[in-house]
Every structure is written in C-alpha cells, then in structure tokens.
Biopython code that builds the backbone (N, CA, C, O; Angstrom):
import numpy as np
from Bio.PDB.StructureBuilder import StructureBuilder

atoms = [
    (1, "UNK", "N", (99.844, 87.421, 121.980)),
    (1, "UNK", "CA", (99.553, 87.649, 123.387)),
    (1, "UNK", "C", (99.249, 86.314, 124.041)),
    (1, "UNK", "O", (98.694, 85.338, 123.536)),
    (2, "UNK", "N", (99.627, 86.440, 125.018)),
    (2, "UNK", "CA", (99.077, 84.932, 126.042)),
    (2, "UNK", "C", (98.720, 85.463, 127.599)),
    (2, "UNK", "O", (99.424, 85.999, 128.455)),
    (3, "UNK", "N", (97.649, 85.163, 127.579)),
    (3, "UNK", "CA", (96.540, 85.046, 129.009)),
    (3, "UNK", "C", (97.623, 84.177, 130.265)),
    (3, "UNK", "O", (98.122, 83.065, 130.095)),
    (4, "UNK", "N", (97.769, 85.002, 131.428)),
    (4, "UNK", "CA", (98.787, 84.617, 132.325)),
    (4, "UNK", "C", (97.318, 84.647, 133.801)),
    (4, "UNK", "O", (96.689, 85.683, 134.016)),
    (5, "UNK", "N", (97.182, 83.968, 134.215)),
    (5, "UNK", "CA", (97.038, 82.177, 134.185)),
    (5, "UNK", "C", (96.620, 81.997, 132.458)),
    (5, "UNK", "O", (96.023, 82.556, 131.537)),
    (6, "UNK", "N", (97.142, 81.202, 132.687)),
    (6, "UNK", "CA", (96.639, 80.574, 131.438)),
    (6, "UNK", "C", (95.370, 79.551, 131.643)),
    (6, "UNK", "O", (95.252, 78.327, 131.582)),
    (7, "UNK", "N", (94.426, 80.704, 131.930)),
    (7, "UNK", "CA", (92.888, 80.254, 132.374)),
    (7, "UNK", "C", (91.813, 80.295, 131.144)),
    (7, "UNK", "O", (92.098, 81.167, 130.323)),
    (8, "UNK", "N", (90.808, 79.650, 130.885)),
    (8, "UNK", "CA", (89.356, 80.438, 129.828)),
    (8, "UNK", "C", (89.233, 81.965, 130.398)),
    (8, "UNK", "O", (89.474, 82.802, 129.529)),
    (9, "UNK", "N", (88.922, 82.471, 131.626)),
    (9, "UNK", "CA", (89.053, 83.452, 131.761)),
    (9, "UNK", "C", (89.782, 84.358, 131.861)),
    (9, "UNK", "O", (89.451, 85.527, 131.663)),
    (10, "UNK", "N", (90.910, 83.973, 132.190)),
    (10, "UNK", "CA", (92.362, 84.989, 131.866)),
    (10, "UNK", "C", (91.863, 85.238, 130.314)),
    (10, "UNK", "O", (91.351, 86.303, 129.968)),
    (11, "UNK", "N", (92.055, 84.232, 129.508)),
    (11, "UNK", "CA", (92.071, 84.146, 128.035)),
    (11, "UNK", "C", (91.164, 85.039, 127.540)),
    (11, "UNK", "O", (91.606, 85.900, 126.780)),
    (12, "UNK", "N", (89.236, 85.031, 127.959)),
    (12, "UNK", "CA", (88.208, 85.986, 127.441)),
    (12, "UNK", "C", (88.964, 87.880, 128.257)),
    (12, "UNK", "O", (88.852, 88.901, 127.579)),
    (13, "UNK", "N", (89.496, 87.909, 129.390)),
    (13, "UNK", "CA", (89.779, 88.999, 130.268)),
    (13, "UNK", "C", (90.622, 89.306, 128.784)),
    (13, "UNK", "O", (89.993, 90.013, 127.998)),
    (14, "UNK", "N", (92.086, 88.805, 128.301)),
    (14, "UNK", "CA", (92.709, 89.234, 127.715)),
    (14, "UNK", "C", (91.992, 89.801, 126.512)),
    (14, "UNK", "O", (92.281, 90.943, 126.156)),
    (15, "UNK", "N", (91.069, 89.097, 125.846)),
    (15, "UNK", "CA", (90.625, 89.199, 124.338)),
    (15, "UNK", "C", (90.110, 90.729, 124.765)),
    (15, "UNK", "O", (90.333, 91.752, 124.118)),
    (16, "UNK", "N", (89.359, 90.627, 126.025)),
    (16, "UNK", "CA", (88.085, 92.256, 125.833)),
    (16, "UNK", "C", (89.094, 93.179, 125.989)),
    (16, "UNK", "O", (88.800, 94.356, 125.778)),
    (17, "UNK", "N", (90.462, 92.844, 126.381)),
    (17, "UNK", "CA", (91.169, 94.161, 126.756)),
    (17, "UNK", "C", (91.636, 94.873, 125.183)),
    (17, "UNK", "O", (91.528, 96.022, 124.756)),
    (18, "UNK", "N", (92.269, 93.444, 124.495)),
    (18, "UNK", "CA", (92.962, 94.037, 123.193)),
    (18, "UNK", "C", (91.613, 94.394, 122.438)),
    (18, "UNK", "O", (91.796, 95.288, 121.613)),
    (19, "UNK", "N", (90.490, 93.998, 122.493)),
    (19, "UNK", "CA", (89.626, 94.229, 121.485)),
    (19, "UNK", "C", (89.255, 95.900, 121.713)),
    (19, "UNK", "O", (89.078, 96.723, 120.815)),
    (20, "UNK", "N", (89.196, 96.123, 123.122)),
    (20, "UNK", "CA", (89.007, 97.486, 123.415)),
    (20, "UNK", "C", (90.238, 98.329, 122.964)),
    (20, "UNK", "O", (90.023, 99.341, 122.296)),
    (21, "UNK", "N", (91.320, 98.031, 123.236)),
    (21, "UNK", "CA", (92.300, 98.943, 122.888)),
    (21, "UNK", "C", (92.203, 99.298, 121.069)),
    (21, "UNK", "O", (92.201, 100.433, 120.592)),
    (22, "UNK", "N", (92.131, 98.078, 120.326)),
    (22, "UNK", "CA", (92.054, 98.418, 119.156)),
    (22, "UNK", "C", (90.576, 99.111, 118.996)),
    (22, "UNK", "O", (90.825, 100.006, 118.188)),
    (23, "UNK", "N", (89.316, 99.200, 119.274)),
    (23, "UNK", "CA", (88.584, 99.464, 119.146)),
    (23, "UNK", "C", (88.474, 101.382, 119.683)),
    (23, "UNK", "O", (87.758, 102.199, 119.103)),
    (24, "UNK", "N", (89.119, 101.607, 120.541)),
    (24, "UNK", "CA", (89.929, 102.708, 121.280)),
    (24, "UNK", "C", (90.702, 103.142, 120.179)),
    (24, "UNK", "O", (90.305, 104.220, 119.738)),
    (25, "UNK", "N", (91.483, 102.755, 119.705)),
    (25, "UNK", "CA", (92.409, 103.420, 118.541)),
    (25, "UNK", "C", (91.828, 103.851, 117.173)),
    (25, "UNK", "O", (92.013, 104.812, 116.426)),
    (26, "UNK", "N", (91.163, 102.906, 117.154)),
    (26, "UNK", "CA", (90.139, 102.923, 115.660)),
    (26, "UNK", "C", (89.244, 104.450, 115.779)),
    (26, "UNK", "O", (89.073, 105.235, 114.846)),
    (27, "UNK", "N", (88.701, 104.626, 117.316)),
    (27, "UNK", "CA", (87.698, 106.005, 117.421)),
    (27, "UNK", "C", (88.443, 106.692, 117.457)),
    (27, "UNK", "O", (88.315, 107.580, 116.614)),
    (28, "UNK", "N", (89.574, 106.790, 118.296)),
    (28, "UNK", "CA", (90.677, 108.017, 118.228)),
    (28, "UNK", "C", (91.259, 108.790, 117.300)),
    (28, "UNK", "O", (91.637, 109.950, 117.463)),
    (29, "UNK", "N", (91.377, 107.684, 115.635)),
    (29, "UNK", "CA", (91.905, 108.029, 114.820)),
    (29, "UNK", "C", (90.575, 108.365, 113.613)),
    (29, "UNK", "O", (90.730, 108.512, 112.400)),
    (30, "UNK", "N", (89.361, 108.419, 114.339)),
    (30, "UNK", "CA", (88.028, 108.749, 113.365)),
    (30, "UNK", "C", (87.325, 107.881, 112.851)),
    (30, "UNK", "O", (86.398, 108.125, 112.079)),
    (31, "UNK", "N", (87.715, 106.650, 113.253)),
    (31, "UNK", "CA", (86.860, 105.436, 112.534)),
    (31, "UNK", "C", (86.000, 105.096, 113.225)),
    (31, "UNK", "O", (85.887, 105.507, 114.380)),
    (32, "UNK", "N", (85.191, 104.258, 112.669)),
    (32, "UNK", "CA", (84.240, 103.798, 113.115)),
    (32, "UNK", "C", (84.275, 102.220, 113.632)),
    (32, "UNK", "O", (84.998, 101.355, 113.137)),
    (33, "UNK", "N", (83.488, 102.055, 114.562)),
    (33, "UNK", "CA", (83.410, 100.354, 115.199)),
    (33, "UNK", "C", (82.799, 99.640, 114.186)),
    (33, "UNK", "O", (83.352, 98.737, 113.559)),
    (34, "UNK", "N", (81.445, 100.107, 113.982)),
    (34, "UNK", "CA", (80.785, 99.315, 113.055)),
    (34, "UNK", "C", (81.548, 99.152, 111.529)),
    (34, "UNK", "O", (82.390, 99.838, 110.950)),
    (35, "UNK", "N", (80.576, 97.464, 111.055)),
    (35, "UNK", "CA", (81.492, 97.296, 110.054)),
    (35, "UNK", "C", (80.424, 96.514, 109.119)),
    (35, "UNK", "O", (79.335, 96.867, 109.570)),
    (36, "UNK", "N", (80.263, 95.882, 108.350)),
    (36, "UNK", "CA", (79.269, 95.956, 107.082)),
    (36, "UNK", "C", (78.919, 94.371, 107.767)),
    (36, "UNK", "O", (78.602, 93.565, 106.893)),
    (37, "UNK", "N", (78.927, 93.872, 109.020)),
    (37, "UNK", "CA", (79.054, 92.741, 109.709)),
    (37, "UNK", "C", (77.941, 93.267, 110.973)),
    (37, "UNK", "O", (77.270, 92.615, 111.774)),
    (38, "UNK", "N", (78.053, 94.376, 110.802)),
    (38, "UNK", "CA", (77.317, 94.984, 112.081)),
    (38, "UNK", "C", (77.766, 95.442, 113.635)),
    (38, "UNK", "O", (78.866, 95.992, 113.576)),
    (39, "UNK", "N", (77.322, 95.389, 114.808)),
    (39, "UNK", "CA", (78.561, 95.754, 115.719)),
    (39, "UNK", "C", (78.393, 95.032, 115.932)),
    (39, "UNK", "O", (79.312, 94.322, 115.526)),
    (40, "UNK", "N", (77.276, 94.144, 116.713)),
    (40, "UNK", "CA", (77.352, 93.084, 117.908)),
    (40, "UNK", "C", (77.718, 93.051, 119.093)),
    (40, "UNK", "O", (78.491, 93.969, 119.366)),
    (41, "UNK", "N", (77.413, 92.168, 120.166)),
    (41, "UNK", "CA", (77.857, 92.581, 121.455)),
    (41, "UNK", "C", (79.219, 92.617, 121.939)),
    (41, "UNK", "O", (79.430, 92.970, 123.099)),
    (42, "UNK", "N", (80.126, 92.301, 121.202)),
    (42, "UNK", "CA", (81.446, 92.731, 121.596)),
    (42, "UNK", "C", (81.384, 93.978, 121.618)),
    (42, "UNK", "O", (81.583, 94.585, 122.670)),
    (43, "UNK", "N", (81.025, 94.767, 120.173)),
    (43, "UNK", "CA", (81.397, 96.713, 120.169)),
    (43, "UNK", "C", (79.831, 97.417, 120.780)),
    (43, "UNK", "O", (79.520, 98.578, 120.515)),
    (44, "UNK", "N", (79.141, 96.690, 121.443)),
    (44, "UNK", "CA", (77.700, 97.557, 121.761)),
    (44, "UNK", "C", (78.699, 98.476, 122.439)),
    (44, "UNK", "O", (78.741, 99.629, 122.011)),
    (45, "UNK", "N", (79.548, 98.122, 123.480)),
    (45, "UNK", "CA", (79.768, 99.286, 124.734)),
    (45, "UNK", "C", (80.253, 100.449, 124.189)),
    (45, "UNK", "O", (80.327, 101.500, 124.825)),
    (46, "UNK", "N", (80.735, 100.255, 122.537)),
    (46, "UNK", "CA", (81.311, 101.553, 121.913)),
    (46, "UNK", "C", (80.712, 102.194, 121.050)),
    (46, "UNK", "O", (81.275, 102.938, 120.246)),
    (47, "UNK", "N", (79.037, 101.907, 121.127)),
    (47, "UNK", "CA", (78.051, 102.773, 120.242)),
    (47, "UNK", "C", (78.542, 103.825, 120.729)),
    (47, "UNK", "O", (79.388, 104.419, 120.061)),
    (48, "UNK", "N", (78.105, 104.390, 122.156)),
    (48, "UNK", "CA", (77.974, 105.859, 122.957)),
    (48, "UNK", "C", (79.153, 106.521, 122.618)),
    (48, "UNK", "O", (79.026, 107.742, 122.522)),
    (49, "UNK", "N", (80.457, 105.989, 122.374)),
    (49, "UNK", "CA", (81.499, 106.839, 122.265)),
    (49, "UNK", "C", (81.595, 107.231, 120.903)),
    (49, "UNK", "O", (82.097, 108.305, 120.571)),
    (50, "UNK", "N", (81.069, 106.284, 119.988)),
    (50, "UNK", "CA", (81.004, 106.739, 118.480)),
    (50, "UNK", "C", (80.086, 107.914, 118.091)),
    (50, "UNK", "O", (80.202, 109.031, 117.586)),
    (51, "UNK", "N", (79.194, 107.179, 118.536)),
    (51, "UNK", "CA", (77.692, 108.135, 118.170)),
    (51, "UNK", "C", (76.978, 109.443, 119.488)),
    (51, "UNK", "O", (76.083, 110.281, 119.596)),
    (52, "UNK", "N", (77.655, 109.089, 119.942)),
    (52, "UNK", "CA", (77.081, 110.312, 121.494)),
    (52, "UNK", "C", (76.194, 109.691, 122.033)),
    (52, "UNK", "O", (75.526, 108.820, 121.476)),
    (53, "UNK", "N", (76.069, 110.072, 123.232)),
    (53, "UNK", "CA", (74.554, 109.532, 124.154)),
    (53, "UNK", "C", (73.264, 109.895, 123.387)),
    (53, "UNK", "O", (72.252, 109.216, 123.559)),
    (54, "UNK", "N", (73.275, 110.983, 122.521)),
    (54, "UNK", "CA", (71.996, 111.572, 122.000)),
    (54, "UNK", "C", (71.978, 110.349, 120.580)),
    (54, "UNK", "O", (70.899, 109.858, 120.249)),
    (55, "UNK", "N", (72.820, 110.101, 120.104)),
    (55, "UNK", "CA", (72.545, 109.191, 118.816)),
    (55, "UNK", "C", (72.551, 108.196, 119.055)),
    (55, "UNK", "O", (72.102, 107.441, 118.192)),
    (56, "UNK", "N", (73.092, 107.546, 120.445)),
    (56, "UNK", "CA", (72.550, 106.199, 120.815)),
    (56, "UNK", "C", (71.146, 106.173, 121.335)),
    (56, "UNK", "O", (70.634, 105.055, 121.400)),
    (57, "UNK", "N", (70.611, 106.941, 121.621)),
    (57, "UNK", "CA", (68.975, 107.567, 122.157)),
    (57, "UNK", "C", (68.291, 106.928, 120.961)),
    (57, "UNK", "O", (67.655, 105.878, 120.871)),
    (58, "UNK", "N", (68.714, 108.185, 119.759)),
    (58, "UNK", "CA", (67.892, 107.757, 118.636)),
    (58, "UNK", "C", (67.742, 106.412, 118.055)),
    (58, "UNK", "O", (66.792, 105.864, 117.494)),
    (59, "UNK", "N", (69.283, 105.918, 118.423)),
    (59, "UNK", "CA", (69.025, 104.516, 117.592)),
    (59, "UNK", "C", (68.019, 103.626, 118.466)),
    (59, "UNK", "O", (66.997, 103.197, 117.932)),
    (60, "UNK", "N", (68.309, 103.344, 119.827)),
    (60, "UNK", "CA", (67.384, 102.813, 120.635)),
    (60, "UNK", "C", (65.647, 103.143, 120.573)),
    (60, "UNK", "O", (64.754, 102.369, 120.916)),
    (61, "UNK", "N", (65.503, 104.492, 120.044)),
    (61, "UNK", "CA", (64.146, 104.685, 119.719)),
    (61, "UNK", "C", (63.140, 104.343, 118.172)),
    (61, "UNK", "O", (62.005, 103.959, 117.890)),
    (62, "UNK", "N", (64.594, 104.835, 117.366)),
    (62, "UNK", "CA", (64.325, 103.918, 116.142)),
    (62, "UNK", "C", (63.824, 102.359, 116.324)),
    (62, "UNK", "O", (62.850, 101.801, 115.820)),
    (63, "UNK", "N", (64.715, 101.909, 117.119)),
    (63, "UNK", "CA", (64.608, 100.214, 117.259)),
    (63, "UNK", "C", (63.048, 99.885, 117.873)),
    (63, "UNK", "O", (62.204, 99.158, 117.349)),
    (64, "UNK", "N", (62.932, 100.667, 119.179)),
    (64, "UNK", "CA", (61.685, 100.378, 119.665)),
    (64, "UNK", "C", (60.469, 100.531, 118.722)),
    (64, "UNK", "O", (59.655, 99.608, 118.717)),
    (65, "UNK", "N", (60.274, 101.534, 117.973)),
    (65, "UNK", "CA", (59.289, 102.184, 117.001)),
    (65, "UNK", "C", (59.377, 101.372, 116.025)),
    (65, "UNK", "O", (58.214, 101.119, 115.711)),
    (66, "UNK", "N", (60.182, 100.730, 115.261)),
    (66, "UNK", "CA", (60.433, 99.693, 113.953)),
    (66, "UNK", "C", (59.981, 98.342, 114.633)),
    (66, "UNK", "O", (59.221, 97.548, 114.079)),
    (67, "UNK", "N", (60.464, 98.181, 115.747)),
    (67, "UNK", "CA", (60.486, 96.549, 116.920)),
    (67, "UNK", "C", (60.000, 96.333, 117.803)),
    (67, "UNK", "O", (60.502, 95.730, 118.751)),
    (68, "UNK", "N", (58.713, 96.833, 117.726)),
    (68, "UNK", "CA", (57.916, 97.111, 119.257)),
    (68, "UNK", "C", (58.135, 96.066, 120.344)),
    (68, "UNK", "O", (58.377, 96.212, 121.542)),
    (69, "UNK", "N", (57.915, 94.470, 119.262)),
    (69, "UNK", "CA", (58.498, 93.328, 120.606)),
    (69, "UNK", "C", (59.551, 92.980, 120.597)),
    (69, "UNK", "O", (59.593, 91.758, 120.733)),
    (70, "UNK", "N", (60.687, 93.516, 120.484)),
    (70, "UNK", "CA", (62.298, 93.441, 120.072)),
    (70, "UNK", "C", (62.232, 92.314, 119.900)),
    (70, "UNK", "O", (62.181, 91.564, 120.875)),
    (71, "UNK", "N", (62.211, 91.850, 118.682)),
    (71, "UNK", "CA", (62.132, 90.256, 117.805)),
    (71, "UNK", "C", (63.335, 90.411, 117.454)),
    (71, "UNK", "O", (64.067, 89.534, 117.912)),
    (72, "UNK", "N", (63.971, 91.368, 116.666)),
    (72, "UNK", "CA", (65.135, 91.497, 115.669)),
    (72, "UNK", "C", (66.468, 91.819, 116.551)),
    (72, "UNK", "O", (66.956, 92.949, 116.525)),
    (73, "UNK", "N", (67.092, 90.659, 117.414)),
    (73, "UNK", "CA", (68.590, 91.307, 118.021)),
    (73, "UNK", "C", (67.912, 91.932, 119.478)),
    (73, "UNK", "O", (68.049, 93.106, 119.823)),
    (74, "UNK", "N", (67.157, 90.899, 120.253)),
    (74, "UNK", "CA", (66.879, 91.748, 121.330)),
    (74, "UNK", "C", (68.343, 91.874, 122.259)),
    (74, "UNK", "O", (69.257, 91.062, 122.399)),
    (75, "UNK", "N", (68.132, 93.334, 122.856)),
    (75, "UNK", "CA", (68.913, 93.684, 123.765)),
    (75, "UNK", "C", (70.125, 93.851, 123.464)),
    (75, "UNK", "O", (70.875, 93.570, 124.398)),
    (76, "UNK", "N", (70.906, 94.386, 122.028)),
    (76, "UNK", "CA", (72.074, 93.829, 121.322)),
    (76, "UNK", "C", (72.122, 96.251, 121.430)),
    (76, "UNK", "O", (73.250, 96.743, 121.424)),
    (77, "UNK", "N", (71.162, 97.023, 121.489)),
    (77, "UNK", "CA", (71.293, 98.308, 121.736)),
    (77, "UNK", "C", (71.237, 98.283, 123.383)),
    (77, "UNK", "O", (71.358, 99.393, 123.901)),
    (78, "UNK", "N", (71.105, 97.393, 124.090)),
    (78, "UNK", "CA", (71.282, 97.911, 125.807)),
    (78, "UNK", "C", (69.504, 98.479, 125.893)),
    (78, "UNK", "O", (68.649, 98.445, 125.008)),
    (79, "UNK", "N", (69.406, 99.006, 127.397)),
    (79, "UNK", "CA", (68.712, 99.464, 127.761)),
    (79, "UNK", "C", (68.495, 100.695, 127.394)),
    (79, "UNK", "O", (69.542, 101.294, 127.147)),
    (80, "UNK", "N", (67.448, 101.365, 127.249)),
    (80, "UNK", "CA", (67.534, 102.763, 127.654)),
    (80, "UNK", "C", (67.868, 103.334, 128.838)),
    (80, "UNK", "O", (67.300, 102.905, 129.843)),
    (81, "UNK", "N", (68.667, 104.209, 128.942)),
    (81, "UNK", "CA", (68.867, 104.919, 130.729)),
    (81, "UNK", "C", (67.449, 105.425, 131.364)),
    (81, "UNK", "O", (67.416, 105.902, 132.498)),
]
sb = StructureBuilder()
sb.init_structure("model")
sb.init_model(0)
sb.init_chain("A")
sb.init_seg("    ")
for serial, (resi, resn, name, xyz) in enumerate(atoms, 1):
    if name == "N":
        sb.init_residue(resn, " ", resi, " ")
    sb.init_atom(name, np.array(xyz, "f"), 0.0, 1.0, " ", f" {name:<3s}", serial, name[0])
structure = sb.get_structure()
C-alpha cells in the first residue's frame, strides 16, 4: 500500500485504516484482537466489539480495584462512560 499524498499523515491515516480492516476481519471470523503482546493502544478501540460494553465495564473495574492510582498502563482501557 502507499499513502497518496505521500504525507506522515496520509501514511499514519493509511496504517489505522488497514490495521482496522484486518482487525475487523479477525472479529468477524471469531478471533480475537488481543495477543500474548497484549492489545495496546492501537486495538483499545476494539476491546468493546470483542468483549461487549458489559465486559469492557468489568475490565475497567477490575483495573480500577487492582490500580487505584492507574500506575500500570494508565488510560490504555479508556475512560469509563
């Protein structure tokens, strides 16, 4: 693939698109985002579609209750709604 401008940001625009599409295909076909690497903020936006709004809840509450001053990966689960 090549980023048309051929800008840094054309270039990052292009990466989030293919990363989503494959990341899109991967849930479609039952897989999972996460990977023994962890998600990180590239796949945070695809906790909710993996896990549901209710299991991204839990994980975010897990985190708070284990991380009271989010030391470990702050802000890497988003906000709570």
């Amino acid at each position: 693939a090549r980023a048309e401008p051929a800008t840094p940001d054309a270039a990052i625009d292009l990466h989030r698109r293919i990363l989503a599409a494959g990341l899109n295909a991967c849930a479609d076909a039952g897989g999972s985002v996460a990977h023994h690497y962890g998600v990180g903020v590239a796949k945070r936006d695809f906790l909710a579609r993996e896990h549901g709004e209710t299991g991204l809840l839990l994980l975010r509450r897990l985190k708070a209750a284990l991380d009271p001053n989010d030391i470990l990966n702050p802000g890497k689960l988003g906000a709570e709604p």
